[in-house]
Each structure stands twice: as structure tokens, then as C-alpha cells.
TORPA-4810 file (N, C-alpha, C, O; in nm, 3 decimals):
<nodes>
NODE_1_-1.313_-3.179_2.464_-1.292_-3.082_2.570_-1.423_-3.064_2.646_-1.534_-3.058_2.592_X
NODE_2_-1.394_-3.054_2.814_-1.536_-2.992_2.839_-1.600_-2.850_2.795_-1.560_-2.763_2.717_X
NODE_3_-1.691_-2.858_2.861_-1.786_-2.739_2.860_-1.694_-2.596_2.910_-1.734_-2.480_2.902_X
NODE_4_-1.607_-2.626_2.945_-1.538_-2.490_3.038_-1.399_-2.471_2.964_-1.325_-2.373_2.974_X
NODE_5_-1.384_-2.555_2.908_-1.227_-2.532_2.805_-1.268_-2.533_2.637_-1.351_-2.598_2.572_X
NODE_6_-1.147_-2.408_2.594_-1.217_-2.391_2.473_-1.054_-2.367_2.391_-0.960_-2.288_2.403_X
NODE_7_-1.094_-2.502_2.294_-0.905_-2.460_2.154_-0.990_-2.414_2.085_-1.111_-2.430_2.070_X
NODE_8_-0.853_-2.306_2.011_-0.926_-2.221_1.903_-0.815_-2.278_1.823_-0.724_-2.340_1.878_X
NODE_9_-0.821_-2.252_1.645_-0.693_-2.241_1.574_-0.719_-2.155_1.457_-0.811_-2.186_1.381_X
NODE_10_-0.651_-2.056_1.435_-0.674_-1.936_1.333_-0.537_-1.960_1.260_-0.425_-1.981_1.307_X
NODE_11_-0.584_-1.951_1.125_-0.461_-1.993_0.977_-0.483_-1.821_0.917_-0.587_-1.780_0.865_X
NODE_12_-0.385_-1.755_0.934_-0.404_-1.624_0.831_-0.281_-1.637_0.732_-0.172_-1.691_0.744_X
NODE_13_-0.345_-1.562_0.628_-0.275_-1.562_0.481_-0.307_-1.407_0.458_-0.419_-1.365_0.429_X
NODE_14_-0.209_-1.338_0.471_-0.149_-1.202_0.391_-0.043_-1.201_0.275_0.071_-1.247_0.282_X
NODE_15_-0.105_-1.136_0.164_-0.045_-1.110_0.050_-0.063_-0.972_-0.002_-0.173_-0.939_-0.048_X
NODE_16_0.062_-0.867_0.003_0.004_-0.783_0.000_0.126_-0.729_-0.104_0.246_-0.747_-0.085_X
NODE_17_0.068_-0.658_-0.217_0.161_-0.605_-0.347_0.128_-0.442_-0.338_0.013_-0.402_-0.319_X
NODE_18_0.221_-0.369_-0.350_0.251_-0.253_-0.398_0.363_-0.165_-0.475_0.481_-0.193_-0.501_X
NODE_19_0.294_-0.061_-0.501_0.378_0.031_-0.591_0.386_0.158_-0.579_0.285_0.221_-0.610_X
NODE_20_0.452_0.201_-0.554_0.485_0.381_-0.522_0.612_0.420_-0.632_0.705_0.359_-0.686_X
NODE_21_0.558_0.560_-0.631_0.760_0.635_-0.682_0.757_0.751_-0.583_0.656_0.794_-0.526_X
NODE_22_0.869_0.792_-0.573_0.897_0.877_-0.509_0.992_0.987_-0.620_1.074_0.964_-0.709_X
NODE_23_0.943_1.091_-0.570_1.055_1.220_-0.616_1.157_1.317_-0.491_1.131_1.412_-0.417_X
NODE_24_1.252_1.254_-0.512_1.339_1.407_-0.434_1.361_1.495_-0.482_1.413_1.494_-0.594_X
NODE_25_1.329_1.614_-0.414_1.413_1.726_-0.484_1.487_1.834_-0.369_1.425_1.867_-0.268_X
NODE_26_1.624_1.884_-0.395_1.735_1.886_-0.350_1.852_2.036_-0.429_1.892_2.061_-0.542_X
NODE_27_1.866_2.093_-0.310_1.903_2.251_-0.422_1.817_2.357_-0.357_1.725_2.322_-0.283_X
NODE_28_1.841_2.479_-0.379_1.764_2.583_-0.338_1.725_2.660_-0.483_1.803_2.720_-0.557_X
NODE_29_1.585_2.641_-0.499_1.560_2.757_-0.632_1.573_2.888_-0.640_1.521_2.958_-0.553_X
NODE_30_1.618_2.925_-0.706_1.621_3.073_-0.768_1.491_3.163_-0.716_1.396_3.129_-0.787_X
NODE_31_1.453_3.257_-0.630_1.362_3.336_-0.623_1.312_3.360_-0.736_1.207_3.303_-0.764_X
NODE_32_1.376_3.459_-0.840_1.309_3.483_-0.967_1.273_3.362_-1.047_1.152_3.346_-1.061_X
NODE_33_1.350_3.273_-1.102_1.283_3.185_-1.205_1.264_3.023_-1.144_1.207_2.925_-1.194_X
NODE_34_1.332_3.039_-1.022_1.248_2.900_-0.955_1.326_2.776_-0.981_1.338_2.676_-0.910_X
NODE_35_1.383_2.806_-1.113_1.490_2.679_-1.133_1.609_2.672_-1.056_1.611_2.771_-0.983_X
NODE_36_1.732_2.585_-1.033_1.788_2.506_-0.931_1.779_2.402_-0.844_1.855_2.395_-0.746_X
NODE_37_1.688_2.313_-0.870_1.652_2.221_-0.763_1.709_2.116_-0.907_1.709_2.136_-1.028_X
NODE_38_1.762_1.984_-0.811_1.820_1.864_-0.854_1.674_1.768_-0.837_1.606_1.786_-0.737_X
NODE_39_1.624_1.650_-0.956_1.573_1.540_-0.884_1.613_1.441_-0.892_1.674_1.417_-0.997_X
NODE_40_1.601_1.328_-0.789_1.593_1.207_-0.791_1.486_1.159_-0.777_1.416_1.191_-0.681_X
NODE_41_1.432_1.041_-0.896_1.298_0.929_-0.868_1.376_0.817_-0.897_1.481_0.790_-0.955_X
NODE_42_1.243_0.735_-0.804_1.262_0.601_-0.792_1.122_0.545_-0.804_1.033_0.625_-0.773_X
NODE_43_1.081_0.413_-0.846_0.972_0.327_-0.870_1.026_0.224_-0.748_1.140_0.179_-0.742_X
NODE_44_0.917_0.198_-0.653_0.948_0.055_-0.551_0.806_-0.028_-0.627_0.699_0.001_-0.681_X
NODE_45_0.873_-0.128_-0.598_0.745_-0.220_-0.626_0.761_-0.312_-0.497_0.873_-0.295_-0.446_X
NODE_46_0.674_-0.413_-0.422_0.678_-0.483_-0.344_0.591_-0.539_-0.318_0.482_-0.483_-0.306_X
NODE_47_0.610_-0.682_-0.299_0.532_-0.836_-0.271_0.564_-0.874_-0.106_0.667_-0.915_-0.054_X
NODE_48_0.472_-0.853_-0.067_0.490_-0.954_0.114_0.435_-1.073_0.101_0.374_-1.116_0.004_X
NODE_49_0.463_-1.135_0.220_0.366_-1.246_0.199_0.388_-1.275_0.389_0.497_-1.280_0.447_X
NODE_50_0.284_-1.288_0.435_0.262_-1.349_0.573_0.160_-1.469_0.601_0.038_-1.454_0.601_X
NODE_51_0.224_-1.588_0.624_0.137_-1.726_0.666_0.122_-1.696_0.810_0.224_-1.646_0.857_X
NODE_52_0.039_-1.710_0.881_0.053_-1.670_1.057_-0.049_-1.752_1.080_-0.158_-1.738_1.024_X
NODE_53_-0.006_-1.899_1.217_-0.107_-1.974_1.231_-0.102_-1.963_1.396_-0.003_-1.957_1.470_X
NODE_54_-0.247_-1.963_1.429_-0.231_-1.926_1.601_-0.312_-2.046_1.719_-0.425_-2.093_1.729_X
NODE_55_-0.240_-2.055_1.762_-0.323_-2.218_1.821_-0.336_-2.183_1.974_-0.234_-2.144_2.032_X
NODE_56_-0.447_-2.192_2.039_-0.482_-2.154_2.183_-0.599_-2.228_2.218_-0.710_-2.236_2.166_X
NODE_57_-0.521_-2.303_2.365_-0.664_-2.355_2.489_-0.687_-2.203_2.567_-0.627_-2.095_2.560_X
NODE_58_-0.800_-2.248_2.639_-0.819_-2.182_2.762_-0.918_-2.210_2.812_-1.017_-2.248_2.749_X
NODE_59_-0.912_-2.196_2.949_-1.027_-2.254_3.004_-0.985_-2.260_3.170_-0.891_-2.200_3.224_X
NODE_60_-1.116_-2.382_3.255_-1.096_-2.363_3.363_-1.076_-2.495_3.425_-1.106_-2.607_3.382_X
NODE_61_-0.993_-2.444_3.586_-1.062_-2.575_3.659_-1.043_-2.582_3.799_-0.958_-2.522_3.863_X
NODE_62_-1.119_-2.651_3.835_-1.097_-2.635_4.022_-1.005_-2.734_4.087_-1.009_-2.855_4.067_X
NODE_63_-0.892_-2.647_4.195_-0.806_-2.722_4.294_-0.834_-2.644_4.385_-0.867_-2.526_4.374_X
NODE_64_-0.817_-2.740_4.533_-0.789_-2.639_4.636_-0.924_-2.622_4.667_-0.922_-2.594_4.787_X
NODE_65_-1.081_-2.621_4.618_-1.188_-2.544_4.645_-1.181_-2.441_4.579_-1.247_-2.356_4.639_X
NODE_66_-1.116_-2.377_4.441_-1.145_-2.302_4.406_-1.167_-2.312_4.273_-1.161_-2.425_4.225_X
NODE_67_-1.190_-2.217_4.200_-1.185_-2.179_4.037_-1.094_-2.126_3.967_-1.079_-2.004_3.978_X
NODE_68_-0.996_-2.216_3.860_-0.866_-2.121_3.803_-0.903_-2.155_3.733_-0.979_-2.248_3.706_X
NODE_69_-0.802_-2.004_3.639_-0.795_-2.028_3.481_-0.688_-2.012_3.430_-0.594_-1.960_3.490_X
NODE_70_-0.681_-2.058_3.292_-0.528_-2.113_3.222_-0.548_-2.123_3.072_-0.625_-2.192_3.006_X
NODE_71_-0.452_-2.029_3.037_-0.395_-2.010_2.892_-0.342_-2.054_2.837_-0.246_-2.037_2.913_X
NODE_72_-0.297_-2.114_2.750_-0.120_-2.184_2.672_-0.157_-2.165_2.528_-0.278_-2.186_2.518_X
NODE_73_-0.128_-2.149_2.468_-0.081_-2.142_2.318_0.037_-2.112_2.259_0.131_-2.115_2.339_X
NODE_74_0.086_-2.066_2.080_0.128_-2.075_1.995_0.078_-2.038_1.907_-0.033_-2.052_1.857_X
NODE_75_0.201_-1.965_1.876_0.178_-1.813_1.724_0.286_-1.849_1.659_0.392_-1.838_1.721_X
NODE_76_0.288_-1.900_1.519_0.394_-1.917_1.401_0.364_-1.862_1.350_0.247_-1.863_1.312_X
NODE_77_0.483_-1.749_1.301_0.426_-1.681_1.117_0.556_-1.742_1.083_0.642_-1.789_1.157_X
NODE_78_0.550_-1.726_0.912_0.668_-1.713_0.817_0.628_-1.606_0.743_0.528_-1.597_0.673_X
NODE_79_0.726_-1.515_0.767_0.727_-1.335_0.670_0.818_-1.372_0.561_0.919_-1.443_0.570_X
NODE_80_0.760_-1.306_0.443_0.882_-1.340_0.324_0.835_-1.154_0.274_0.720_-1.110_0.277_X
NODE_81_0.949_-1.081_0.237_0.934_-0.953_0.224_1.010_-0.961_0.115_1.111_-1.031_0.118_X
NODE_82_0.964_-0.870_-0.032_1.034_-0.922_-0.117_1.048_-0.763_-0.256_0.993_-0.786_-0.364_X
NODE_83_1.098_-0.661_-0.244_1.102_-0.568_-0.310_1.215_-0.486_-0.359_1.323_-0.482_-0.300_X
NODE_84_1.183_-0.404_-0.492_1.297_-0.370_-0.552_1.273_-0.212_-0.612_1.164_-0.183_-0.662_X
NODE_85_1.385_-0.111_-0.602_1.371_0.023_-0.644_1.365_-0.008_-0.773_1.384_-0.128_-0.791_X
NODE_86_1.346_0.055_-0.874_1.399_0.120_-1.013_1.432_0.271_-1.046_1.354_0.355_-1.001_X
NODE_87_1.517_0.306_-1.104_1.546_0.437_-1.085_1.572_0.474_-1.254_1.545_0.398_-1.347_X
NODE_88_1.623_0.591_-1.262_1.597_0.670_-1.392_1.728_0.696_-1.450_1.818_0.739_-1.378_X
NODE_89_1.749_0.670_-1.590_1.870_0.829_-1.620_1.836_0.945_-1.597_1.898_1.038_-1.546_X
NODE_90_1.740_0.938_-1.633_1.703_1.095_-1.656_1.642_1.207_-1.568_1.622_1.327_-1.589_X
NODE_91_1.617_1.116_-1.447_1.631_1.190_-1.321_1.746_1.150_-1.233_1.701_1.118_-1.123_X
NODE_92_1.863_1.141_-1.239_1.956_1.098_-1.112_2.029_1.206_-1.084_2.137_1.213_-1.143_X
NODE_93_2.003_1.286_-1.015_2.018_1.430_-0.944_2.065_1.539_-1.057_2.165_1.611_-1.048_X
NODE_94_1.983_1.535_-1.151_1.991_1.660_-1.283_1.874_1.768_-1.254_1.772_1.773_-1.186_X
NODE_95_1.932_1.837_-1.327_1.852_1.980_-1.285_1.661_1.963_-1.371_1.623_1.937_-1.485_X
NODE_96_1.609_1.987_-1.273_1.472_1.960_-1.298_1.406_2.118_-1.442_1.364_2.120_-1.558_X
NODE_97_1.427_2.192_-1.363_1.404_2.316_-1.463_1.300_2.384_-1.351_1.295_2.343_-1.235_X
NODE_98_1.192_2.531_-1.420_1.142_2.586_-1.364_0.996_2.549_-1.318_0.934_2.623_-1.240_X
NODE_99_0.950_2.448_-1.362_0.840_2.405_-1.447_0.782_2.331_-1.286_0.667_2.356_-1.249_X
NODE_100_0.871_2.244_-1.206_0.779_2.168_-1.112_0.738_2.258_-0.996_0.724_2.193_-0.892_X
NODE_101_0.713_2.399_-0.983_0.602_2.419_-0.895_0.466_2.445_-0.961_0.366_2.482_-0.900_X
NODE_102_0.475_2.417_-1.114_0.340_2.444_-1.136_0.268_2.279_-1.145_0.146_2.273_-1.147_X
NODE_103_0.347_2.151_-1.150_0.271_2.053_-1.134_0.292_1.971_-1.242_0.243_1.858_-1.233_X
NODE_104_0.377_2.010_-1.381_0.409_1.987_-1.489_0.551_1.929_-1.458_0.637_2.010_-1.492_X
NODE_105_0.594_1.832_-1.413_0.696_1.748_-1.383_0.667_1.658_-1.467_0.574_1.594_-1.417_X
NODE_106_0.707_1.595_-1.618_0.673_1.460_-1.630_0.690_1.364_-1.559_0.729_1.391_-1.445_X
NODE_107_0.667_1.210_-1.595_0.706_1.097_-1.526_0.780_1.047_-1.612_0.741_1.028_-1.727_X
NODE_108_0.936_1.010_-1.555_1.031_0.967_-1.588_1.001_0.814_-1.623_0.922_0.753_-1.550_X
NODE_109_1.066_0.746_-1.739_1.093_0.638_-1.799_1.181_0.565_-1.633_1.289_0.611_-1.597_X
NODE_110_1.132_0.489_-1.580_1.216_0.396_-1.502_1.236_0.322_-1.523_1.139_0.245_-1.518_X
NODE_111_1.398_0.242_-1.579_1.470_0.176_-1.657_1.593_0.135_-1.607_1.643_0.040_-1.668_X
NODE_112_1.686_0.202_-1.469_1.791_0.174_-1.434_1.750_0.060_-1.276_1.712_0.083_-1.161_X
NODE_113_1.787_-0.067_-1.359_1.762_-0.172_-1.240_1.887_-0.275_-1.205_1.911_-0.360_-1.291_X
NODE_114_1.952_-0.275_-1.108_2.056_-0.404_-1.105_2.017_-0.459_-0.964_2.045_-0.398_-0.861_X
NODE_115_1.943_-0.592_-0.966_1.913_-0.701_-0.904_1.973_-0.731_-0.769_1.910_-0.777_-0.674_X
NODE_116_2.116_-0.698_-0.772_2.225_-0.715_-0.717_2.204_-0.622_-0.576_2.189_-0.673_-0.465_X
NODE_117_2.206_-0.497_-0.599_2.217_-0.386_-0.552_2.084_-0.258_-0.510_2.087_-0.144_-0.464_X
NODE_118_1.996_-0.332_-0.548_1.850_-0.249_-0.562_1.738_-0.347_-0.559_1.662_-0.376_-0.651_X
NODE_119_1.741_-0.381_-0.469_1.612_-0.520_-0.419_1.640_-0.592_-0.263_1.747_-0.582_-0.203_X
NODE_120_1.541_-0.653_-0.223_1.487_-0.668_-0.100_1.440_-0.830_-0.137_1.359_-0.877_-0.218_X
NODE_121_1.563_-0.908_-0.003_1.444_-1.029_-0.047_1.484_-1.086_0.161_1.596_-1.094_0.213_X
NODE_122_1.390_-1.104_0.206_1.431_-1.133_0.362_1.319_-1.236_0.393_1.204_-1.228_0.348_X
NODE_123_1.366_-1.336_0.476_1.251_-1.428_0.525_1.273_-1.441_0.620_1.392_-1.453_0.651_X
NODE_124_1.174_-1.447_0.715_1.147_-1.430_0.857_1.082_-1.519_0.950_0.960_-1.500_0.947_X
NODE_125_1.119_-1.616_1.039_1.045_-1.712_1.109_1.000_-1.628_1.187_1.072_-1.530_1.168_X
NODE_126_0.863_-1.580_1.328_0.833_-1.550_1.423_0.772_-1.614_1.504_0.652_-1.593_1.521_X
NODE_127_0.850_-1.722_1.586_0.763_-1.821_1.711_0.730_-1.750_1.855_0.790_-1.681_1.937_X
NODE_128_0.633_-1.793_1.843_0.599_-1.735_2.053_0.529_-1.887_2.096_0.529_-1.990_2.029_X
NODE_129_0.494_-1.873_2.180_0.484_-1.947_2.293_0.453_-1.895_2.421_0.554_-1.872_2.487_X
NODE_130_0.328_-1.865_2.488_0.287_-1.858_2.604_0.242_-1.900_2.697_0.265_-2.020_2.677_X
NODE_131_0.184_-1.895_2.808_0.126_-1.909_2.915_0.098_-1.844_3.018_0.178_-1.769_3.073_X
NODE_132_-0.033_-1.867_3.060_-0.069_-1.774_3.174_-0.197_-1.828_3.233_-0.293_-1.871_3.170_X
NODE_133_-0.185_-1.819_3.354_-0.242_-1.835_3.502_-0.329_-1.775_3.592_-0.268_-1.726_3.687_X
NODE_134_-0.446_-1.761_3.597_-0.502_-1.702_3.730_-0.531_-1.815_3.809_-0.608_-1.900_3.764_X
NODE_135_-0.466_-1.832_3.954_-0.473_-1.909_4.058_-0.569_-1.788_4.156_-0.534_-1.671_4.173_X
NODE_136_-0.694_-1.850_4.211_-0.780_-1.804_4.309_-0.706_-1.852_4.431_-0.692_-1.974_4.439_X
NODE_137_-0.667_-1.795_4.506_-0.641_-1.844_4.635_-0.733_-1.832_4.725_-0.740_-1.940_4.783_X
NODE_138_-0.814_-1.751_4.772_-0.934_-1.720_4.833_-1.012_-1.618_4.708_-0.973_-1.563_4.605_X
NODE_139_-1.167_-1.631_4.796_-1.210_-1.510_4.669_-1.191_-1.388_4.611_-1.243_-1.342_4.509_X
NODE_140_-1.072_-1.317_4.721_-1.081_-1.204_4.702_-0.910_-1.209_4.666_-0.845_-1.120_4.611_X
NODE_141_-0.878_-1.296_4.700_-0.687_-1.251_4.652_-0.625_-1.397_4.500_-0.618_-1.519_4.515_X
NODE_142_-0.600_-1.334_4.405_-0.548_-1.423_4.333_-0.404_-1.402_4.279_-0.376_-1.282_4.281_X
NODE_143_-0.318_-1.470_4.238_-0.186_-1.466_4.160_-0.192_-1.528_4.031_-0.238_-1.638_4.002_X
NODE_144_-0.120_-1.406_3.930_-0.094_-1.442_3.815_0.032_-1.441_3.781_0.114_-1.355_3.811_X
NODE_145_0.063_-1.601_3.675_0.154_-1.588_3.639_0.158_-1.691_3.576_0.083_-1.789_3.573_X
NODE_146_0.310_-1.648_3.491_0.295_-1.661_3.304_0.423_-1.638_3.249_0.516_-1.569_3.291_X
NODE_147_0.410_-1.713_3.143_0.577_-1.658_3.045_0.505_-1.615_2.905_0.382_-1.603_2.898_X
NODE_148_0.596_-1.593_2.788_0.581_-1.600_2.675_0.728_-1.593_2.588_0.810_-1.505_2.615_X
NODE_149_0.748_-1.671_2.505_0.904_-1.673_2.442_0.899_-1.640_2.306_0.813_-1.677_2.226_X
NODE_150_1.014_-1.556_2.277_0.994_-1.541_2.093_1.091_-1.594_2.062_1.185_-1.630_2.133_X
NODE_151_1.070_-1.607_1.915_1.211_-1.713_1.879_1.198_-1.642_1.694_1.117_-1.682_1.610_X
NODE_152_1.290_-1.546_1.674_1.301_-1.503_1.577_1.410_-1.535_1.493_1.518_-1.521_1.550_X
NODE_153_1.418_-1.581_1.353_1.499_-1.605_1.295_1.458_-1.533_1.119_1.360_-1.537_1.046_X
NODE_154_1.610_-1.467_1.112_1.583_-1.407_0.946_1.696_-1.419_0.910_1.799_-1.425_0.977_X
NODE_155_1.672_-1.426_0.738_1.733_-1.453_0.638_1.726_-1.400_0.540_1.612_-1.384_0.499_X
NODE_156_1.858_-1.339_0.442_1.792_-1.249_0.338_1.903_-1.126_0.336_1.985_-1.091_0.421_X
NODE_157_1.873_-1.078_0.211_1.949_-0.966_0.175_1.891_-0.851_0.109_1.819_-0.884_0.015_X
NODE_158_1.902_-0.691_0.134_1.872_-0.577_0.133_1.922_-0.521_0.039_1.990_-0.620_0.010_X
NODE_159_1.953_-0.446_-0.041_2.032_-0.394_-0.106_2.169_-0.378_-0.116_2.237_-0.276_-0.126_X
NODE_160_2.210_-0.530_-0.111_2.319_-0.586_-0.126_2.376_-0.597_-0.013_2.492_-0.636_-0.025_X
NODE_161_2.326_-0.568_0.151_2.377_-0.604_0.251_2.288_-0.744_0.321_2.168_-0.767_0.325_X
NODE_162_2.404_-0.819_0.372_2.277_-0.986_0.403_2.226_-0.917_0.538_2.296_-0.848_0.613_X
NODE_163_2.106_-0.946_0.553_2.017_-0.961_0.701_1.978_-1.075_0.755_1.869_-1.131_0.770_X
NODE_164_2.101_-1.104_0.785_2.104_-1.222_0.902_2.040_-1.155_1.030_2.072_-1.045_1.073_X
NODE_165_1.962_-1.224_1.074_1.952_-1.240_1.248_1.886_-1.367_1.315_1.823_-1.459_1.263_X
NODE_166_1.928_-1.339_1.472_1.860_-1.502_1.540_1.825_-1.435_1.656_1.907_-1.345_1.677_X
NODE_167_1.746_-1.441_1.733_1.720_-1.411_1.863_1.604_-1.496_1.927_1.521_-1.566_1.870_X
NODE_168_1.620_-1.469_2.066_1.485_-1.537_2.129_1.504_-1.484_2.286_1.603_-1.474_2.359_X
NODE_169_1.389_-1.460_2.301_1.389_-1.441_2.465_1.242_-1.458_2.556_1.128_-1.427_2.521_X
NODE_170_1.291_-1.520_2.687_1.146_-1.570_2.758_1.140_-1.440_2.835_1.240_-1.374_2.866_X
NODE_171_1.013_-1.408_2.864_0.947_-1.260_2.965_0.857_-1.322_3.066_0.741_-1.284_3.052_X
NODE_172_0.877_-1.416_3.174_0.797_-1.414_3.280_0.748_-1.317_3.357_0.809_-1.221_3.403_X
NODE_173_0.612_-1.352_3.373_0.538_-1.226_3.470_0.480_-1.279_3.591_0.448_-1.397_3.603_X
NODE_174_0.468_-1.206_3.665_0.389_-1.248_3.788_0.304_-1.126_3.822_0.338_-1.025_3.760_X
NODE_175_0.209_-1.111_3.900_0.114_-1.016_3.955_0.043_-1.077_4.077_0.053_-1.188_4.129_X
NODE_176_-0.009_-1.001_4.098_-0.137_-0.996_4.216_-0.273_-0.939_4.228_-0.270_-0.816_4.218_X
NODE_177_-0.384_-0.985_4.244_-0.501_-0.904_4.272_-0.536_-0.921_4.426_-0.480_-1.008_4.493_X
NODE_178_-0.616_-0.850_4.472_-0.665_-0.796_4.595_-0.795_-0.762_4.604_-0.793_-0.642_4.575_X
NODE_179_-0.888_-0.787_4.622_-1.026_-0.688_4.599_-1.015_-0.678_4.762_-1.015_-0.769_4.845_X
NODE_180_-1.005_-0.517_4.783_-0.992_-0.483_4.912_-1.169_-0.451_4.927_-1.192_-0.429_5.045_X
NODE_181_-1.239_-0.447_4.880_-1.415_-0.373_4.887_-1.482_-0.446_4.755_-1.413_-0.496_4.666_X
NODE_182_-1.654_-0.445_4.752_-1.651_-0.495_4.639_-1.689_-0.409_4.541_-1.778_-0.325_4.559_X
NODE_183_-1.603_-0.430_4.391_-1.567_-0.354_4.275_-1.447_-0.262_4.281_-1.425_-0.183_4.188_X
NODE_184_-1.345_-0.270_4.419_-1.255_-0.201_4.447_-1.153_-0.331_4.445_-1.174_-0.438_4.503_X
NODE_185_-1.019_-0.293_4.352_-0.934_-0.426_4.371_-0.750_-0.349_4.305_-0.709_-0.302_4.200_X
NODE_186_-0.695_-0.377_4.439_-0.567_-0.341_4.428_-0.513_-0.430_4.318_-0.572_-0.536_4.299_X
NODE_187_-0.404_-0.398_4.242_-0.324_-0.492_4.167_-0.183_-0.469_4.119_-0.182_-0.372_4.043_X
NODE_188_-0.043_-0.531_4.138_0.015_-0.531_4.121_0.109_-0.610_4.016_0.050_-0.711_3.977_X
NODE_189_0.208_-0.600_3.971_0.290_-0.701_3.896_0.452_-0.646_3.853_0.506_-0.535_3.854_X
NODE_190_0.494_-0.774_3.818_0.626_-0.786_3.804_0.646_-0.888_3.606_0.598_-0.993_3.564_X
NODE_191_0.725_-0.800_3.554_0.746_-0.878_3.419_0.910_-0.816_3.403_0.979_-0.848_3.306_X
</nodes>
């Protein structure tokens, strides 16, 4: 490449694991002794994983007597999202007692798991594709313009419902600059 055009290519790797529980609680307590509230807990655990590779020129060049510049690249990820509740006997909306506004809630044994019905597994293509343009027409007036397309595709099932989807759509833009004075510059656009 010359001196005035520049490819880049960036490879990212996200892996990211976590773990939370959650407590509901549900019911109105008793003024005097505080008991009446129902809980539900749950344990999530969850594994992501994101490959995302990004590939881009840019740079310049002269037609016309002037100086333009020009963008094009490409963004691939593959998302894989991959997680599952666990839940309790011994909390599934039973009466908690008086005890959890002082902070003394144990932690429930989480033990009720079916694979089937309580897990997360979805994979996700995300393509783009862009471009974009500054054409100098004289020094002071230029036009931009450009597309970019996504192209999404997933696969996978939620807690026992499938998450299918497919989509894609192109967003062309166009604009205008103006420098009516200098450091003063009208600008408009259309996307």
C-alpha cells in the first residue's frame, strides 16, 4: 500500500463466565411480626463467547484535481451465549418467615435443574459491510456517501422456546459539506 492508504485487521476474543442468584420476594408482611412474604431463588450461571474479526482500508486519492477519501471494510463476529437457571425446593414461593429483614436469610441448596426447560444456548452470526466516501468537489463543497449492510443470523433455544432469526438490511447515506467562511461549514445529510 502507499504512504496514504492504511489496512488494519483486529481479531477479538471475548470469553466471559458468570454467576449470580437472585431472590424474589412477593406477599405483603405483617406490620407486627414481618412474616408473610413468599421467596423465590434462582442460581444463573453463564458462559459467552464472542470471536469478532474487523478488517478495514482507508485512505486517499486524487481525481478531478482533487483529494478524496475512502473507507470499505468488514466486521464478522460469531456470538455463542450459553446459560442456565437452577432453582430450589426449598425456596419455590414458600413462606420465608420473619427473619429476612434482619439479613439472616440462609442460602438455599440449588438443586432443581431440567436442561430442557431452564437453559440458554443461542448462536449468533453478525456481518456488516461498509463504505464510505468523501468526494472534494471544490475546496470548500464536498459529498458524502456510503452504505453499510448487516446480515444477522441466529440459532438456538431459550428456555425451551427455539430462537430462530435471519435478517439483513443495507442503510445508504448521503450528505453534504459547505464551508460557507473559514472554520464555518454548513452540513447536511440523508440516511
Amino acid at each position: 500500500m502507499s504512504a496514504n492508504w492504511v489496512a488494519k485487521a483486529v481479531y477479538t476474543r471475548n470469553d466471559l463466565d458468570s454467576e449470580w442468584t437472585s431472590l424474589y420476594l412477593s406477599g405483603a408482611p405483617s406490620p407486627s411480626t414481618e412474616a408473610g412474604l413468599l421467596a423465590h431463588a434462582s442460581l444463573y450461571q453463564a458462559a459467552d463467547e464472542e470471536e469478532i474479526v474487523d478488517l478495514f482500508v482507508s485512505g486517499s486519492f486524487s481525481l478531478l484535481g482533487q483529494e478524496h477519501e475512502l473507507v470499505a471494510g468488514i466486521n464478522l463476529a460469531d456470538i455463542t451465549l450459553t446459560g442456565r437457571s437452577i432453582y430450589t425446593d426449598e425456596w419455590n414461593y414458600n413462606p420465608v418467615g420473619a427473619s429476612w429483614a434482619e439479613g439472616k436469610t440462609p442460602r438455599p441448596e440449588f438443586d432443581v435443574y431440567d436442561a430442557a426447560s431452564q437453559s440458554i444456548y443461542i448462536d449468533q452470526e453478525q456481518n456488516s459491510y461498509y463504505i464510505s466516501t468523501r468526494l472534494n468537489l471544490t475546496d470548500e463543497l464536498s459529498v458524502l456517501l456510503g452504505a453499510r449492510t448487516v446480515d444477522i443470523e441466529q440459532d438456538g433455544i431459550s428456555y425451551g422456546a427455539p430462537q430462530l432469526a435471519s435478517d439483513d438490511e443495507t442503510v445508504p447515506y448521503a450528505g453534504i459539506t459547505y464551508e460557507v467562511a473559514e472554520g464555518t461549514m454548513l452540513y447536511a445529510s440523508y440516511s
